[in-house]
N, C-alpha and C positions, 0 to 999 in steps of 0.2 A: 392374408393373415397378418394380427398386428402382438408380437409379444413382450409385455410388461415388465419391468425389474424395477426393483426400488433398491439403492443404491444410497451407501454415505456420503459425507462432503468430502472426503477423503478418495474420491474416483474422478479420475478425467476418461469423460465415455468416448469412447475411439468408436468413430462410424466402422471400423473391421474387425472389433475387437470386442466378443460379450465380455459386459460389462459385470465383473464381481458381485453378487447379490450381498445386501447388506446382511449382516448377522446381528446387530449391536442395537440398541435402543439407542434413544436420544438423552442427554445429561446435561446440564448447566443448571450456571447460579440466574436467579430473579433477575429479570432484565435482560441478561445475555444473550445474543442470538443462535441460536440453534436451525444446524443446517440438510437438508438431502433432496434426494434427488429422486426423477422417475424418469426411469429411459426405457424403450419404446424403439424395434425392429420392424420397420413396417416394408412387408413382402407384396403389397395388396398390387392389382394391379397401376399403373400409373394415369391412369383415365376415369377410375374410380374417385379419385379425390379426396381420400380420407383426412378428417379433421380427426384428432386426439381430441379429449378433454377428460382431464385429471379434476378431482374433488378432492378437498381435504379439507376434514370437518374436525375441528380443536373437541377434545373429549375431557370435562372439569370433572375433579371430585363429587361434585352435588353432586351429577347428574344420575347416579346411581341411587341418589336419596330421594331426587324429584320425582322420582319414576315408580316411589311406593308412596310419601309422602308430599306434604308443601312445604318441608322445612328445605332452606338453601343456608348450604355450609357458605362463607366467606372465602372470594377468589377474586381472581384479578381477570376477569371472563371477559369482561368488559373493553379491557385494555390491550386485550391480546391482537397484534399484528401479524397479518401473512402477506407475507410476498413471493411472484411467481417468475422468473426468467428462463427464455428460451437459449442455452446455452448454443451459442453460433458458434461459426469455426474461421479461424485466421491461418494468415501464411504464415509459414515456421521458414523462412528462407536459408537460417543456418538455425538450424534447431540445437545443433551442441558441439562441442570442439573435434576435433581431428581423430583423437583418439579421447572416446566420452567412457566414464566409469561407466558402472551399472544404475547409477542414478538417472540417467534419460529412458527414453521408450521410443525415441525416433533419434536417427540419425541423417536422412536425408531430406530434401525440402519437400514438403507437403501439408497437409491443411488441419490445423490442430483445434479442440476446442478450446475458446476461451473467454469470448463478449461474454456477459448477462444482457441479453434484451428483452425489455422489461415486456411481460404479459398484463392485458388487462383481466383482472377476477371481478367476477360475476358471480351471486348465490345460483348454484347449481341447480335451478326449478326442471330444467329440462331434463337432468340423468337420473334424479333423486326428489319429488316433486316434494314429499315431507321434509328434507330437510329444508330450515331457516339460518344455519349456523354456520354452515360451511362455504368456500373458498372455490370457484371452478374456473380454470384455467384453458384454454381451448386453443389450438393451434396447429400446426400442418408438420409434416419432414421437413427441415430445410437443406436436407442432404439426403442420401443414400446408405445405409445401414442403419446404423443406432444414433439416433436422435436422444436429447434429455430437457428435461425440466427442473431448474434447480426452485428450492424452494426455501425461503426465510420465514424463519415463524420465532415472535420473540418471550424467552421464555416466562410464563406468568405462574403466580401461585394457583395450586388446586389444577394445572394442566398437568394429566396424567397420560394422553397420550392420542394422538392423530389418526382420524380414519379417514382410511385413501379409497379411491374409487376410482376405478378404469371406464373409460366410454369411447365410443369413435362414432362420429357422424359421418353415414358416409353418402355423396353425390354423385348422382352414376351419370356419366357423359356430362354432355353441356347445358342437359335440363337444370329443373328447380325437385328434381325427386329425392328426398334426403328418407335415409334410416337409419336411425341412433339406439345405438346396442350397448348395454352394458356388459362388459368382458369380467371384472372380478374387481376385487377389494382387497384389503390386509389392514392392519393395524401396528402402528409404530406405539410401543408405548415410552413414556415420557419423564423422566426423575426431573423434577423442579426441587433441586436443594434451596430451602429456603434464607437465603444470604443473597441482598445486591450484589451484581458482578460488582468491583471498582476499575477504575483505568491502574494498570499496571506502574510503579512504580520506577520509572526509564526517560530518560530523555530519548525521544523518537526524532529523529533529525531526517527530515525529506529534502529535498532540493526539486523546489518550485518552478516552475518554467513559464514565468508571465509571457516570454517572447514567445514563443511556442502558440501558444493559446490564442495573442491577436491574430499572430499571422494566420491558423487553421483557419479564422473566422472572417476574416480578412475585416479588421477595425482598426480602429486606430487606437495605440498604448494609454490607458485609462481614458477614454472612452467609457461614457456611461455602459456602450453592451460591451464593452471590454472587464470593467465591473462588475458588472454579472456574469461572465463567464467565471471571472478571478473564484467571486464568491460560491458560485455552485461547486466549485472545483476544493474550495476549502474545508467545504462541507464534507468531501467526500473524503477526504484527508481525515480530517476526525469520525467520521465511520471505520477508518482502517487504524484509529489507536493513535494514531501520528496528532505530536502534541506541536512539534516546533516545527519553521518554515524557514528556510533559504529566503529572505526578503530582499528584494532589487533594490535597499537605500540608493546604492550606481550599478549598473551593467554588473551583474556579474562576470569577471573575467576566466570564463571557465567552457572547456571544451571548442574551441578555437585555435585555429593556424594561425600558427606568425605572424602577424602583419593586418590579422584579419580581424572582425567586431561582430558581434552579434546584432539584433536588434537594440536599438534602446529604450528599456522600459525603464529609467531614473525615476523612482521615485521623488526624492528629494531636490527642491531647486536653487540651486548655487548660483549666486551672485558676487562679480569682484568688483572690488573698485581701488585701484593703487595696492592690490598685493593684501588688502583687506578683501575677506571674503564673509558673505552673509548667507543664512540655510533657513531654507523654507520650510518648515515640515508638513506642512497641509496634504498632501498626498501619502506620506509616512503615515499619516495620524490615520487618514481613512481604510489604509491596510491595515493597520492595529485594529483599528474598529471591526473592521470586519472579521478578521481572525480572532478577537476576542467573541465576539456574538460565535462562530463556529463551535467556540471552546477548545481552541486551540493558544498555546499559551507561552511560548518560546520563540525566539526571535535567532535567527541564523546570520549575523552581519557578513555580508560577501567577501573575500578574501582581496586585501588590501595589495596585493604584489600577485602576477599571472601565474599558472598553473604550471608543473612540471620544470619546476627551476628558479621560478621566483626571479628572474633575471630585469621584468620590466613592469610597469603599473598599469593598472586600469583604465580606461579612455572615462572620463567625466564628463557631460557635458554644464557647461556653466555662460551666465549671461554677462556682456561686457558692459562698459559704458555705455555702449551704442545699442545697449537694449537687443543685443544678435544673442543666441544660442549657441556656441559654437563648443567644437570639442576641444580637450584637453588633456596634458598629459599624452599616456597609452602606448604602443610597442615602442614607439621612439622616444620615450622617455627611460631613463636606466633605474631601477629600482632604487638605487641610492645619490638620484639628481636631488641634486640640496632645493630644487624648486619646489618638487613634489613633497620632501619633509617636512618646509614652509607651509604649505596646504594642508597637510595632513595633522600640523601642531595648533592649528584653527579646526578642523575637521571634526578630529578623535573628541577633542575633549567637551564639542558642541553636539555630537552625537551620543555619547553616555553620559552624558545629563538629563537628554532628552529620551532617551530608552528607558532609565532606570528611574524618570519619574512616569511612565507610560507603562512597565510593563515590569521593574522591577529588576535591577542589577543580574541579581541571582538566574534569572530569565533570560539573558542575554550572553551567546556568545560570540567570538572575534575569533578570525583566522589571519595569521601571515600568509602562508602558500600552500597547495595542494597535490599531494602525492610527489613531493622530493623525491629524488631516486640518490644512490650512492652519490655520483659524479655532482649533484648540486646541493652539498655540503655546504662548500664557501659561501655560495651565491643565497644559499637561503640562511645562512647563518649573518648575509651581510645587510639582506632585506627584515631581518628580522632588528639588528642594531637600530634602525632607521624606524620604529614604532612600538619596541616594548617598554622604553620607560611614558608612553606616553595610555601603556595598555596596562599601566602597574594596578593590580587588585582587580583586572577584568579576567572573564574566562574563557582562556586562548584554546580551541583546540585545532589542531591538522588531521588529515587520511597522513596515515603511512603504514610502509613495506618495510622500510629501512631500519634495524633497532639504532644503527648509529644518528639516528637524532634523536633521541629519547629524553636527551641532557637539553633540547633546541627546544622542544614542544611542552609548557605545563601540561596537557593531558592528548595525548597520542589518541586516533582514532585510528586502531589499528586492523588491517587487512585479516579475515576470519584464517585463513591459510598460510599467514606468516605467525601468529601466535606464538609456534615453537620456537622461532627463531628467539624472540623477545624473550618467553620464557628462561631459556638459552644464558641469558645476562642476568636473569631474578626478577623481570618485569611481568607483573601478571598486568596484562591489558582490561582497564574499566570498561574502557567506550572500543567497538567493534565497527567496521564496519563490510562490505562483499559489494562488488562490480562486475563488468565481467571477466576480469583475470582469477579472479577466484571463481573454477569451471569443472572444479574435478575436489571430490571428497567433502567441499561442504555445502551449510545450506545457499540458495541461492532463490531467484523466481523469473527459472527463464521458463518458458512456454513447456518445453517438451520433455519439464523435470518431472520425475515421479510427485505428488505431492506428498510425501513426509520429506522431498527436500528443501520444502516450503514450511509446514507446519512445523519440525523438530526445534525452529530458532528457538521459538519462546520455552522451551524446556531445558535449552543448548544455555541461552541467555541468563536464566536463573543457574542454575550450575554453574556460569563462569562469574556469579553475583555482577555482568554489566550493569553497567550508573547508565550508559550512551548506547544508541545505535544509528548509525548512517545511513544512507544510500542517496544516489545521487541522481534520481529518475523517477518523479514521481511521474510526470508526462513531459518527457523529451522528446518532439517531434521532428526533431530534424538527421541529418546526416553528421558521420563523425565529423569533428570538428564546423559541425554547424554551417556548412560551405553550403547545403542548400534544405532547405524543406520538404517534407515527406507527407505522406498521406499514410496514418498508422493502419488502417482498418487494409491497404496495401503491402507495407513494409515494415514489416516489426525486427529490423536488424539492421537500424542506421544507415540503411543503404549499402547493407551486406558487410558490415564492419564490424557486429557484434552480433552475439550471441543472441537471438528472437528471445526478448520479453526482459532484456535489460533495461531496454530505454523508458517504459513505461508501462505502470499495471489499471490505467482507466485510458477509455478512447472519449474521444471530445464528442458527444453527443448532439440531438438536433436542437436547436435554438437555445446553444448556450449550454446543454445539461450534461450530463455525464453519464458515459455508459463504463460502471465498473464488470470487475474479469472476476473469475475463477480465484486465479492470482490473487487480489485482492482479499476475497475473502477468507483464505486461507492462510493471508497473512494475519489478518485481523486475526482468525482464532489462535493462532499463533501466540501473538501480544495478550491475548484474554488467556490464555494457557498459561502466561507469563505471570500475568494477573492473581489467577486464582493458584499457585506454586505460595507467590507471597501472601495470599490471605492463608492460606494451611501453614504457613509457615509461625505464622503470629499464635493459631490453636495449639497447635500439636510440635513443631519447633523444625529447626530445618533437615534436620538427619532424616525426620519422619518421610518428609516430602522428600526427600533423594531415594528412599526406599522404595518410591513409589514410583517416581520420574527415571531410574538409575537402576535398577535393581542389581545390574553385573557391576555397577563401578566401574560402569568405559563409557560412558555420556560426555562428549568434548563437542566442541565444533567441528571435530572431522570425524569423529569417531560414536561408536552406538547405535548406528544407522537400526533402526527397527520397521517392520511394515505398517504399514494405513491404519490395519485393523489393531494393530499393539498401540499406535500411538490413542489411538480410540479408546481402547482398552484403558490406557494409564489414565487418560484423564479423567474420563468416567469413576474411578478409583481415589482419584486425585480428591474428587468431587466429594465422595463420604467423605473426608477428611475433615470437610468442615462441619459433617453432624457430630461428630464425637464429643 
């Protein structure tokens, strides 16, 4: 026996767990992707073989007119996209901290969903021989209980609403005897508010992992297939909203031990000769290219002094006289070695020139150090004298915890759970950012969180009017401090060091491509949540929209917390805002 649910983008289907039946229609602006789901308990025996195959036929305003008349109303029928993924299951190894709020749904290690693998769709001739229009999907359990199909369909004008179709082909023993039975149907229907979605109005700030990327595929650092992976991977970046990238101009010096280097992915090629140094940008310019074609449009310059204290520089590699490569600078260098400030007074002001006629000042920003703590005051207050007159009119931001360097940092990119603190002084924080020490009360996107602790940002984000937002994981594949390389689709917790689904929310896919999560697209509607807050803000003004996003007047980053089906609810709501 096999039984059906249709389910929101707002459910992660637990193979033990029946899956919430949806209640709610679907709602978005023109363009916008619009998301659900169809999961599927298959009891049958295990020798039988049953394939699923789900149909889903896009239903236009004409088609009610065509059906008496020849007149066809005006729609985007044409244009309309469906895509189909087999929601797979990964390892949760530490799925959530010690003592986890009510925001998780597992606490011990076990197998979570969260891939999208892509299905191929086919016109459904064999469940439904009349239709021409619709979408079939076909595929097997890849597990034991509740299996799903997630499905993207992007919203067009005159689509008023999706008819689903249930089927199972089934193959009995090892023969070729198949029998395909149609089990039932339903109908989602569909509000196309007639308004382009736009991209939210945010600096989205990811942290890119070029080193990451060679190694999984085992290439060499820009490498034509190292290039292609870059680029597929940028792509998928501006699918999730993320406008700006962490770019390797040198190594970033970040998430490493003492003593220790990551890969070198240097962009940029540095040449000295007697203390004069020369900069190549040709490698630079081809990452801009390419993240420009993405539409992707922010530039992250790597942090100029090492992480967690700021005490030493970044390893460079640069070429000598002798035409050798060799490193430079790096832990045995002191943040404030008068060698390194000589280099960097050649560096800095060669590097935003060349930024800001590529990609525009205002597009560009500069970090000193990363997540100071108390105790590295001095140390970062000393690495900072050694490169802010030379950062004067640039745009400096750090991560911090700390409100005592607030007077250190022109714009703080502050920790969602230390907010209070800064408030605390009179600081309200623009740019936010969450890792995994933020584990308990806000949003976050580890694996085994409820997802409204994914989707609430972009409503959390407009209420705290963020300019920024951080994270520091688009696909980090390695172990903490980067000591070795990991296999993600294995170990989604740095090698048992973080929290499963900090390090990364897309797996490196086969020949270069990307397989995105769950995660992923939750975030994305998230930022489009974020999006359409400021388009009703410009209609109706912004109290209207806190009316709607807020109704108690306790919506914070830690606080407000609502269910799937409310956050569903508001935005749907959200959505008339803009017919008024």
């Amino acid at each position: 026996m096999i039984t059906f649910r249709l389910c929101d983008c707002l459910t992660k289907v637990l193979p033990g767990v029946e899956p919430r039946a949806t209640r709610t229609s679907l709602s978005g602006l023109v363009g916008e992707t619009l998301s659900f789901q169809t999961a599927w308990l298959d009891t049958m025996p295990h020798a039988q073989r049953t394939e699923v195959t789900v149909s889903v036929t896009p239903v236009f305003a004409h088609d009610a007119v065509t059906a008496m008349t020849s007149e066809r109303t005006p729609d985007d029928s044409a244009n309309v996209r469906i895509s189909a993924f087999h929601v797979g299951l990964v390892p949760a190894n530490i799925p959530a901290p010690e003592l986890p709020d009510e925001g998780y749904f597992a606490t011990d290690p076990t197998l979570l969903p969260d891939i999208l693998l892509p299905l191929e769709l086919c016109p459904p001739a064999h469940v439904r021989p009349s239709c021409l229009t619709g979408y079939a999907a076909t595929t097997q359990s890849m597990h034991r209980g509740w299996n799903s199909i997630w499905w993207d369909v992007t919203a067009s004008r005159g689509l008023i609403a999706l008819d689903v179709e249930y089927a199972i082909r089934e193959r009995r023993g090892r023969g070729t005897d198949e029998k395909v039975k149609v089990l039932g149907s339903e109908r989602i229907s569909v509000i196309v508010v007639d308004t382009p979605i736009r991209p939210p109005r945010l600096h989205n700030v990811q942290w890119f992992h070029a080193d990451s990327l060679a190694t999984y595929y085992g290439v060499d650092p820009w490498s034509p297939e190292h290039w292609r992976v870059v680029r597929s991977h940028m792509d998928s970046c501006a699918r999730m909203r993320i406008n700006t990238l962490l770019t390797p101009v040198w190594t970033p010096p970040l998430d490493t031990a003492p003593g220790t280097y990551r890969r070198n992915v240097q962009l940029l090629d540095i040449a000295e000769h007697d203390g004069s140094y020369t900069f190549d940008f040709t490698r630079l310019d081809t990452w801009l290219a390419y993240m420009q074609d993405a539409g992707l449009t922010g530039v992250e310059v790597p942090h100029l002094f090492t992480q967690w204290g700021a005490h030493a520089c970044p390893r460079f590699w640069i070429t000598d006289d002798d035409s050798v490569m060799r490193p430079r600078f790096g832990w045995e260098t002191p943040a404030t070695a008068p060698e390194y400030r000589s280099f960097l007074t050649q560096l800095i002001p060669a590097l935003r020139k060349h930024l800001a006629a590529a990609v525009g000042e205002k597009n560009v920003w500069y970090h000193v150090s990363d997540e100071p703590e108390r105790e590295h005051l001095e140390s970062y207050r000393a690495a900072r004298e050694v490169v802010m007159d030379m950062l004067e009119g640039a745009q400096v931001i750090d991560a911090l915890g700390e409100p005592g360097f607030h007077d250190l940092v022109a714009t703080p990119v502050v920790a969602t759970d230390q907010i209070p603190r800064f408030r605390e002084r009179g600081i309200e924080p623009t740019w936010v950012y969450y890792c995994v020490a933020q584990d308990i009360g806000v949003a976050n996107r580890f694996i085994a969180q409820h997802p409204n602790r994914h989707r609430m940002l972009g409503f959390q984000l407009y209420a705290g009017r963020a300019e920024g937002y951080l994270h520091w994981a688009f696909n980090f594949y390695n172990t903490q401090y980067s000591l070795l390389a990991l296999d993600p689709y294995r170990d989604t917790s740095a090698g048992g060091a973080f929290i499963s689904g900090d390090t990364f929310v897309v797996y490196p896919g086969a020949d270069g491509g990307v397989v995105e999560s769950l995660r992923h697209r939750m975030l994305r509607s998230a930022f489009d949540d974020l999006a359409v807050c400021q388009m009703a803000e410009e209609t109706v003004g912004r109290e209207a929209v806190l009316r709607v996003i807020d109704p108690q007047s306790d919506l914070d980053y830690d606080a407000g917390w609502v269910s799937e089906e409310e956050v569903l609810r508001r935005r749907a709501k959200l959505n008339q805002l803009l017919t008024q």
